[in-house]
Each structure stands twice: as C-alpha cells, then as structure tokens.
C-alpha positions as a Python dict, from the first residue, in 0.01 Angstrom:
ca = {
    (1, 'X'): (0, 0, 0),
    (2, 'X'): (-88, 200, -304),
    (3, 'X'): (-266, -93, -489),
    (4, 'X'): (-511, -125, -114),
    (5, 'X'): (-507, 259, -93),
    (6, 'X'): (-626, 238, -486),
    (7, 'X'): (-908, -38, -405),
    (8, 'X'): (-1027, 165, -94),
    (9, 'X'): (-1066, 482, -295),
    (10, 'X'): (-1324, 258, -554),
    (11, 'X'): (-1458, 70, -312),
    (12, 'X'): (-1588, 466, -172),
    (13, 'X'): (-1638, 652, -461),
    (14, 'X'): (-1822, 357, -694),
    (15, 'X'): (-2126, 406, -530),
    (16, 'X'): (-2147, 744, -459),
    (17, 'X'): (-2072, 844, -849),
    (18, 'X'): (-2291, 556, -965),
    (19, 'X'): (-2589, 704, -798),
    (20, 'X'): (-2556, 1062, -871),
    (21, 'X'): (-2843, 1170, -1128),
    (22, 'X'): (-2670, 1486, -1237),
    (23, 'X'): (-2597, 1592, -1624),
    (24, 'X'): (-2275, 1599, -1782),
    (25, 'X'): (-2216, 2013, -1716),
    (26, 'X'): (-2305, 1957, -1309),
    (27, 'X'): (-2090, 1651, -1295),
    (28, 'X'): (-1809, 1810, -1424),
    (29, 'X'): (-1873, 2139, -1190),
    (30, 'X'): (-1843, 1861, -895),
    (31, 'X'): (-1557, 1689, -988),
    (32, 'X'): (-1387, 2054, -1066),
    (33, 'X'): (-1494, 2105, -674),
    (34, 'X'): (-1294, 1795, -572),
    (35, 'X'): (-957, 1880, -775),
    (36, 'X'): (-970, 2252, -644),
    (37, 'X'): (-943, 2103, -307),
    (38, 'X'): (-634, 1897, -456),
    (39, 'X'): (-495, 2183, -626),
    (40, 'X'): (-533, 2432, -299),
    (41, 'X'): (-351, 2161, -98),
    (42, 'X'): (-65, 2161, -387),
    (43, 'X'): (-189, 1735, -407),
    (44, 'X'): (-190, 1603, -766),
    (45, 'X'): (-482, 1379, -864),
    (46, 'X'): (-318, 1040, -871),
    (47, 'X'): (-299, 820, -1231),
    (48, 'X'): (-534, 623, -1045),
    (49, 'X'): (-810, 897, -992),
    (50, 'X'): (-761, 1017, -1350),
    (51, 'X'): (-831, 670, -1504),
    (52, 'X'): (-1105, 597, -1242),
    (53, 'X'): (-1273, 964, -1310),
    (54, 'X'): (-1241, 856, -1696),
    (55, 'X'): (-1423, 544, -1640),
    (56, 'X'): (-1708, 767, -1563),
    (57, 'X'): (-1628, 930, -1831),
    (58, 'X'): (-1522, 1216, -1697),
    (59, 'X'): (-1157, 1450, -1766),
    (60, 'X'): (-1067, 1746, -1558),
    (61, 'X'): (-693, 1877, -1633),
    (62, 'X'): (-514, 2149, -1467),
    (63, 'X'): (-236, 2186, -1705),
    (64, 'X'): (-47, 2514, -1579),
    (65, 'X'): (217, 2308, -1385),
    (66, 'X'): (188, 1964, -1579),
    (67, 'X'): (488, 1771, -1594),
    (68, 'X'): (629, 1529, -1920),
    (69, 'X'): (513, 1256, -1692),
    (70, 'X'): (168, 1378, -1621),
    (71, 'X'): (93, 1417, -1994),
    (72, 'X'): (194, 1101, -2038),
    (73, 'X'): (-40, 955, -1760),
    (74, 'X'): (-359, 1159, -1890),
    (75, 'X'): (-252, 1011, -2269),
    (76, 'X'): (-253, 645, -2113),
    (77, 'X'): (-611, 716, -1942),
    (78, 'X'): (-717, 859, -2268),
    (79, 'X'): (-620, 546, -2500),
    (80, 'X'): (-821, 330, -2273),
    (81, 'X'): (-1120, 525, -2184),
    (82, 'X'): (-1147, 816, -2484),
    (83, 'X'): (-1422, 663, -2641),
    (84, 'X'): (-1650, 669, -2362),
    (85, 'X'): (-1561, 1017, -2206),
    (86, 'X'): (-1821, 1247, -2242),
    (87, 'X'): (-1689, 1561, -2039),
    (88, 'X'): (-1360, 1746, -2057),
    (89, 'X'): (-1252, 2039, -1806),
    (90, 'X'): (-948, 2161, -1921),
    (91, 'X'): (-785, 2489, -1696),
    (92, 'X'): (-460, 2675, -1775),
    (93, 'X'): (-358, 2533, -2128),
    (94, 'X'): (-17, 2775, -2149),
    (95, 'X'): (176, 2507, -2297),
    (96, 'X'): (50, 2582, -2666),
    (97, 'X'): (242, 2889, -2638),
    (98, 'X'): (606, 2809, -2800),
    (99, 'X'): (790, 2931, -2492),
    (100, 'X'): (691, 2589, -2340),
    (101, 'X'): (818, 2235, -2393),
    (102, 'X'): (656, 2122, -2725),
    (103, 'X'): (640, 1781, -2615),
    (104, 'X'): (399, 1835, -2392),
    (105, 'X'): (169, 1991, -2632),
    (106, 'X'): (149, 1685, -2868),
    (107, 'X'): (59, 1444, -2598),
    (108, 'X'): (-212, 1598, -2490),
    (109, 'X'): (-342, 1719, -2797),
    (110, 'X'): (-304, 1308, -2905),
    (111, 'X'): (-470, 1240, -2594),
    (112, 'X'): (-778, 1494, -2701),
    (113, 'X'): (-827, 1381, -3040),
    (114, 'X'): (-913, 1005, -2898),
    (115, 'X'): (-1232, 1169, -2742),
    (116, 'X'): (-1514, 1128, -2990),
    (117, 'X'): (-1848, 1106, -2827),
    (118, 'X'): (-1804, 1436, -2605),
    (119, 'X'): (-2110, 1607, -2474),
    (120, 'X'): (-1962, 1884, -2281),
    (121, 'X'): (-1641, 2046, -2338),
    (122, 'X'): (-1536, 2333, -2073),
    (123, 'X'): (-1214, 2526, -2124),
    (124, 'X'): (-1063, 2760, -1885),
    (125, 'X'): (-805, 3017, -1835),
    (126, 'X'): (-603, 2838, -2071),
    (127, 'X'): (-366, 3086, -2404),
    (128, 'X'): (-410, 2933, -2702),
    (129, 'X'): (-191, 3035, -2975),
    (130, 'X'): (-302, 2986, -3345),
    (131, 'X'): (-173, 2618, -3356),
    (132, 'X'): (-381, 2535, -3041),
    (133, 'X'): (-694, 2679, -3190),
    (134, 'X'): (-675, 2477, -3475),
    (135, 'X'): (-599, 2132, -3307),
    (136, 'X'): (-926, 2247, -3077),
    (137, 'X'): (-1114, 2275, -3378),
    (138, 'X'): (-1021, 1922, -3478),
    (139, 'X'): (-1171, 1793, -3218),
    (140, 'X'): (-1466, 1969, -3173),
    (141, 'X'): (-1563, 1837, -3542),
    (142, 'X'): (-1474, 1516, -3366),
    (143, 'X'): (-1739, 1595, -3161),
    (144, 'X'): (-1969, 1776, -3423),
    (145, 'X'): (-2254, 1447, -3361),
    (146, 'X'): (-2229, 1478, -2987),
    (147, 'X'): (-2158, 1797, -2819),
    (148, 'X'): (-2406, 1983, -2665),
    (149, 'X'): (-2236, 2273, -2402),
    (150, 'X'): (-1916, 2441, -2540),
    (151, 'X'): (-1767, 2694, -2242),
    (152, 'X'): (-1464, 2880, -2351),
    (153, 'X'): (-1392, 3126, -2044),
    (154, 'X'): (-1140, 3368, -2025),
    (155, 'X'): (-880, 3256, -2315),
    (156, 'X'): (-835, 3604, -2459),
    (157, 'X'): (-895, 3398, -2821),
    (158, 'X'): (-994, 3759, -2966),
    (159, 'X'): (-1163, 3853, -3254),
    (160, 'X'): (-934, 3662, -3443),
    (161, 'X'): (-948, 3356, -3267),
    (162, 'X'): (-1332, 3307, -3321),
    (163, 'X'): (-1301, 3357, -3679),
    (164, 'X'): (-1054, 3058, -3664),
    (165, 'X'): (-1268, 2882, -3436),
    (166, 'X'): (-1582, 2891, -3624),
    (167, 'X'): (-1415, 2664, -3879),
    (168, 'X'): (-1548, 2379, -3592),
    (169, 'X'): (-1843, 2543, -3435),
    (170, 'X'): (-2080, 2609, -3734),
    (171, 'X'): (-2068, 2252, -3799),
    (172, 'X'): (-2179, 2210, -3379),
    (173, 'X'): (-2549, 2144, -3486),
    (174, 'X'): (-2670, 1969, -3158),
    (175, 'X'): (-2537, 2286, -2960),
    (176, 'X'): (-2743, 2369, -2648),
    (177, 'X'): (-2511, 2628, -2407),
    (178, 'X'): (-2231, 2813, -2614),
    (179, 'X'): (-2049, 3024, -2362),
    (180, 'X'): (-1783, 3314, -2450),
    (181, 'X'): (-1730, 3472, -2114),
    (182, 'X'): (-1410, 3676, -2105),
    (183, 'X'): (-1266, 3583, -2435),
    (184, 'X'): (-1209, 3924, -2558),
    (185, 'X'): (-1460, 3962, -2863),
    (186, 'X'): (-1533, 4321, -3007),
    (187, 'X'): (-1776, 4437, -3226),
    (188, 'X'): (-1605, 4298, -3475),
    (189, 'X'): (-1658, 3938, -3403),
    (190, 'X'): (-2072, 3999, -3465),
    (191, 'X'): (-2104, 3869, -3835),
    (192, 'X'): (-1922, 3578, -3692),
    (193, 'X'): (-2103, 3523, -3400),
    (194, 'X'): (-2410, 3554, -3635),
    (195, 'X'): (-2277, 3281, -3852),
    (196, 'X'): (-2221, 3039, -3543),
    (197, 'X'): (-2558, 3106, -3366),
    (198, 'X'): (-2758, 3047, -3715),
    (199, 'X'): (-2569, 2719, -3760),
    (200, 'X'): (-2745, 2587, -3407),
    (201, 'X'): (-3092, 2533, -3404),
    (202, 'X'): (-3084, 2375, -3065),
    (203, 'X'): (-2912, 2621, -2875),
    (204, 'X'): (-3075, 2730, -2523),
    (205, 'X'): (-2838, 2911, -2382),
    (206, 'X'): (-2590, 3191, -2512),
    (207, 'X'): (-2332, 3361, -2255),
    (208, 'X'): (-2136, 3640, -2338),
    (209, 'X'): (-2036, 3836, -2044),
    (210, 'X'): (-1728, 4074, -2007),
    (211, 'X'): (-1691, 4128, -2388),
    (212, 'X'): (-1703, 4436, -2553),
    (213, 'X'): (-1902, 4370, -2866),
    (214, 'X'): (-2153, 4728, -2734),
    (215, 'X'): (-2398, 4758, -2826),
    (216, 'X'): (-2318, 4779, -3227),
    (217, 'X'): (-2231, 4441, -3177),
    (218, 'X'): (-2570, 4329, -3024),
    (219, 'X'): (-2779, 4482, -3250),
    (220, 'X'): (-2581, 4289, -3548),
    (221, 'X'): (-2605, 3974, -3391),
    (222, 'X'): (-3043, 3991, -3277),
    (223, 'X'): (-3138, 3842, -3588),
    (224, 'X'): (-2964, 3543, -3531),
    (225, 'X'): (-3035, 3547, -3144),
    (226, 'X'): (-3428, 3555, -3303),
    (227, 'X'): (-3429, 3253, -3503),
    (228, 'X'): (-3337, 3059, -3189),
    (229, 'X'): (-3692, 2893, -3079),
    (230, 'X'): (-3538, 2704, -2765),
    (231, 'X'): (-3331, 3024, -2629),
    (232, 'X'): (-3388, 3035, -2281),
    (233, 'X'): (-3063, 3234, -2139),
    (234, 'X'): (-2903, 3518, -2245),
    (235, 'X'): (-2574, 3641, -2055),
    (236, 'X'): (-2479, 4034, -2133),
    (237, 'X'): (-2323, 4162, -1875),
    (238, 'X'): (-2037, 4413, -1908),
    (239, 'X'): (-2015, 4408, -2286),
    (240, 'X'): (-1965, 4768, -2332),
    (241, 'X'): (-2335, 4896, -2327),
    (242, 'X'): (-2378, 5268, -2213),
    (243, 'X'): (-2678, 5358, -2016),
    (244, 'X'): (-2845, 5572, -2310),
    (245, 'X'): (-2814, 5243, -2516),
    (246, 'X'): (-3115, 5083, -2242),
    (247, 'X'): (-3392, 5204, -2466),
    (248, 'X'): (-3252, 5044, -2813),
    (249, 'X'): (-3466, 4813, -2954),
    (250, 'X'): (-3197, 4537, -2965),
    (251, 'X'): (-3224, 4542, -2564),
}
C-alpha cells in the first residue's frame, strides 16, 4: 500500500512541480505552505516526500521535534540528492544547544555539508550556539559560488554571532537578498555589517527589521548601503529610530 500510495503521490505532484515557473525563494515559500499544513495537522512529511521534494531540489526541515530516525532519513535524502539541491528551509534548529541529543546534531550538520550548489538558504526560528554558527559558516563557503538569498530570521545570533558569521558571508560575492530580521543586532554589529555589505556587489535587497542598531547604527553602515548599484529594497522597520531621528541625513 505504501509503495502505490508513494507512486500516486508522483504520479500528482510531477507535473504540477515540473511546470511551476517560480524562483528558488517562491518555491521554497510554497513548499513551506504545504508542510505548515502537515505540521498544523501534527502529520510528518513522509521519507518519501523528503526525497521526492529533494529531487526538485528542494529541503524544508522542521527540526524542533525531530527524532534520531528522522535525521537519519533527511541524511539518506541528502547523500543522494545534495548535489543538486538548490534551496534549504530550515525552522527550529534547538538541537545545537548541548541540552539536546548530540547525535542528532552531527547528522544533520553531515547531511548540510553535502549541499554544494545552494542558491537560497532560509533559516528560521532556529538557537544556534557557537558550534552551530560555525558548522553554518562551513557551508555557506560551500556555497560561496552559488548562493544568492541568505534569510536568517529570528535566531537571536546577536552581535556576537554576526561577527562569527561573517567569517562565511564576506566571501558570499554573488549575494542578492541578505535578510537579518529579528536576529538581535545592536549598534554594535555596524562595522560588521559594513564589512559584509561591501563584500557583495550584487546585492538587491537588504532586510533588517526588528533590530536595534538606531539610528547610530544606520548612519555607520550608509556608506556601504551606497556603494550598492543594484539595491532595490531596504527593510528598517523597528530598529530603534526615534521620531526626531526622521530628518537625519542617513534616512
């Protein structure tokens, strides 16, 4: 029954995903649509959606409640189809912190080093300790050729985190969307930021809602924002501005 129930499922979803004319970021938004509806319903994507979703090179992973087993599955999909994946959605990474099983850390950080042509790379509401941060580096430089959107959304990395981070993303050249929404960045983090946004040339988009770098922070980091020539978005909401700071010549 599973191996018909398996067939059935390509036999409906081949065609549909085949003729979808979407890029990588939108793709990934719909699939995230699809595995909301499984994770509302308490449903676990089967092994067989995870390798078939792969095959269009394609990973979404709610890790929160991820089981030895699981990890194991998305390692499996990952050693056939890594090379050819292109997107990664990754939501509720907790298990870099050491009060979780460690085993369950190393197979899915071996199962995210095998991905070396990625083009997008979303990660959400996920803790990463210092360790995790620097295995994410290692593959982003993985990655350094390829990826073009980078979302990091409330993962409370800090200012610290970001300095540790930038190891990866100043070598990010082909960079288009770089989003730090909720990530808990200060003034602090501006020579930083500075550094990363001068090290991509490409970049089009820069989000960084619901930090407080104030406006300090913006004003360091407008020079670099300036030597972007393709920058067509700019996300500042709730960073700490006051309403005096309106008039500033940064704004």
């Amino acid at each position: 029954r599973q191996e018909a129930r398996c067939k059935e499922e390509d036999k409906y979803y081949s065609p549909a995903l085949a003729s979808l004319k979407m890029d990588d970021y939108n793709c990934l938004l719909l699939f995230h649509c699809y595995l909301e509806v499984l994770t509302h319903h308490e449903v676990k994507p089967s092994a067989f959606m995870l390798s078939f979703l792969a095959s269009y090179g394609v990973l979404i992973c709610f890790c929160a409640n991820l089981s030895l087993p699981d990890c194991q599955v998305i390692d499996r999909v990952l050693s056939r189809h890594g090379g050819i994946v292109h997107g990664v959605y990754i939501r509720g990474m907790y298990f870099f912190s050491r009060a979780r099983v460690r085993d369950n850390t190393w197979i899915i950080l071996h199962a995210l080093s095998m991905c070396t042509c990625l083009k997008t790379f979303i990660f959400v509401d996920s803790n990463l300790d210092t360790e995790g941060i620097e295995v994410l580096n290692r593959v982003l430089i993985h990655n350094a050729d390829t990826l073009e959107n980078f979302r990091l959304f409330n993962d409370r990395i800090k200012d610290e985190g970001l300095e540790q981070l930038s190891q990866a993303l100043q070598h990010l050249h082909k960079l288009r969307n770089l989003d730090f929404n909720d990530v808990c960045l200060t003034s602090k983090s501006s020579p930083t930021l500075s550094l990363i946004i001068t090290r991509m040339p490409a970049l089009t988009g820069v989000m960084l809602d619901w930090n407080k770098i104030g406006y300090s922070g913006l004003e360091s980091i407008t020079p670099a924002l300036q030597q972007c020539k393709h920058l067509k978005q700019l996300q500042i909401r709730n960073i700490g501005l006051e309403r005096e700071d309106e008039g500033h010549p940064a704004l």
